[in-house]
TORKOL-4160 file (C-alpha; in steps of 0.2 Angstrom, whole numbers, padded with zeros to 4 digits, m for minus):
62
<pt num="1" X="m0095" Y="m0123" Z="0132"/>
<pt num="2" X="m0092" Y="m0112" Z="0117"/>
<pt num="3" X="m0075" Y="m0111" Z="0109"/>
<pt num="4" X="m0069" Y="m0093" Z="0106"/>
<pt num="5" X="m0066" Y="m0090" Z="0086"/>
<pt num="6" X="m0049" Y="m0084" Z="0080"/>
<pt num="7" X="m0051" Y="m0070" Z="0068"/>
<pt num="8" X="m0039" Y="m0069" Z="0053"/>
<pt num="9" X="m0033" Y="m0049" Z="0055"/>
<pt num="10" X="m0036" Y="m0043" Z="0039"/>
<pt num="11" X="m0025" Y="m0025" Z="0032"/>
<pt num="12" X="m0037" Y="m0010" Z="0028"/>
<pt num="13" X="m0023" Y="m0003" Z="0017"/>
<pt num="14" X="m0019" Y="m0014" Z="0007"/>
<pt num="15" X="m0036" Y="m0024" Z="0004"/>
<pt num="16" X="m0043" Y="m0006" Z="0001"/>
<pt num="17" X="m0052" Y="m0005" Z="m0017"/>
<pt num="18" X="m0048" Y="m0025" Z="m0018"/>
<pt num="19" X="m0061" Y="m0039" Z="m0021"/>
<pt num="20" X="m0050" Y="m0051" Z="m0009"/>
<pt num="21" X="m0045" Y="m0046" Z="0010"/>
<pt num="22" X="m0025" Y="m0046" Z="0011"/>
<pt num="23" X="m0019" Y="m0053" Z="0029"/>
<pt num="24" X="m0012" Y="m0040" Z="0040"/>
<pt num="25" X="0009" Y="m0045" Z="0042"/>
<pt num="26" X="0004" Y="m0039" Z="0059"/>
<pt num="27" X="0025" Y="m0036" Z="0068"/>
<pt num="28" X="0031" Y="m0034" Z="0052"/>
<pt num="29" X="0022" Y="m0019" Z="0047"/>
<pt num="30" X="0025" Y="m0003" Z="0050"/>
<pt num="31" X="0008" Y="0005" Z="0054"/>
<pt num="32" X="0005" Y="m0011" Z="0066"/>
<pt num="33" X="0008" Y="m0008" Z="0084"/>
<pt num="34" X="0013" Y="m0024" Z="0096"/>
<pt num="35" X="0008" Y="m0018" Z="0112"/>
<pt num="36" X="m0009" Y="m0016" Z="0108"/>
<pt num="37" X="m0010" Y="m0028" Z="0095"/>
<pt num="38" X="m0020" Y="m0017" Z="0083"/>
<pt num="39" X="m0016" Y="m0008" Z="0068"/>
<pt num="40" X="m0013" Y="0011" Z="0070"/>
<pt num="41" X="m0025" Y="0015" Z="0054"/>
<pt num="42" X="m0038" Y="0006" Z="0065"/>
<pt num="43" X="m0035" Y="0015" Z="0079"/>
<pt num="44" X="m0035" Y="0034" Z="0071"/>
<pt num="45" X="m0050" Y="0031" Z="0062"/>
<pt num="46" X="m0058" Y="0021" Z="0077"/>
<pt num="47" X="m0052" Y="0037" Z="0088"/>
<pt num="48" X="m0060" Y="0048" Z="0073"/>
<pt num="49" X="m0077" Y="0041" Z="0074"/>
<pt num="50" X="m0078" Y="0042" Z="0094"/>
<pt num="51" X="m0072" Y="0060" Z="0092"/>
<pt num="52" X="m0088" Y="0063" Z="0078"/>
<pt num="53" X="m0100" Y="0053" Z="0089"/>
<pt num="54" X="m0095" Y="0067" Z="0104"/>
<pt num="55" X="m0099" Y="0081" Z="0091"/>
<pt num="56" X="m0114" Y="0075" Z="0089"/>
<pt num="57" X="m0121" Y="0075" Z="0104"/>
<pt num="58" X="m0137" Y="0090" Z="0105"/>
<pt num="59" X="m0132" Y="0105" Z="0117"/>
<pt num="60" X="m0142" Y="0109" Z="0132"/>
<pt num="61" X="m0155" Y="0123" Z="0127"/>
<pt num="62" X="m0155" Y="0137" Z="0143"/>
């Protein structure tokens, strides 16, 4: 049976333009949001790049 793999969360602000991956401090960050257990710059530009792929979609020609 495989074992499922925890994932260190890593922060996309602060490792941004940095050789080394900072942890995320996950509750004790501001941007991070609990319910969900996601950071909120994850999920504007996850939410950014479903909104492009839409807009990309070809129209119906008539």
């Amino acid at each position: 049976m495989a074992e499922k793999k925890e994932t260190i969360p890593f922060c996309p602000l602060m490792s941004a333009g940095c050789d080394i991956d900072k942890v995320c401090a996950e509750a004790r960050c501001a941007w991070y949001i609990p319910n969900i257990k996601k950071c909120a710059a994850y999920i504007i530009a996850y939410d950014a790049l479903l909104d492009a792929n839409t807009r990309q979609v070809p129209k119906k020609r008539l």
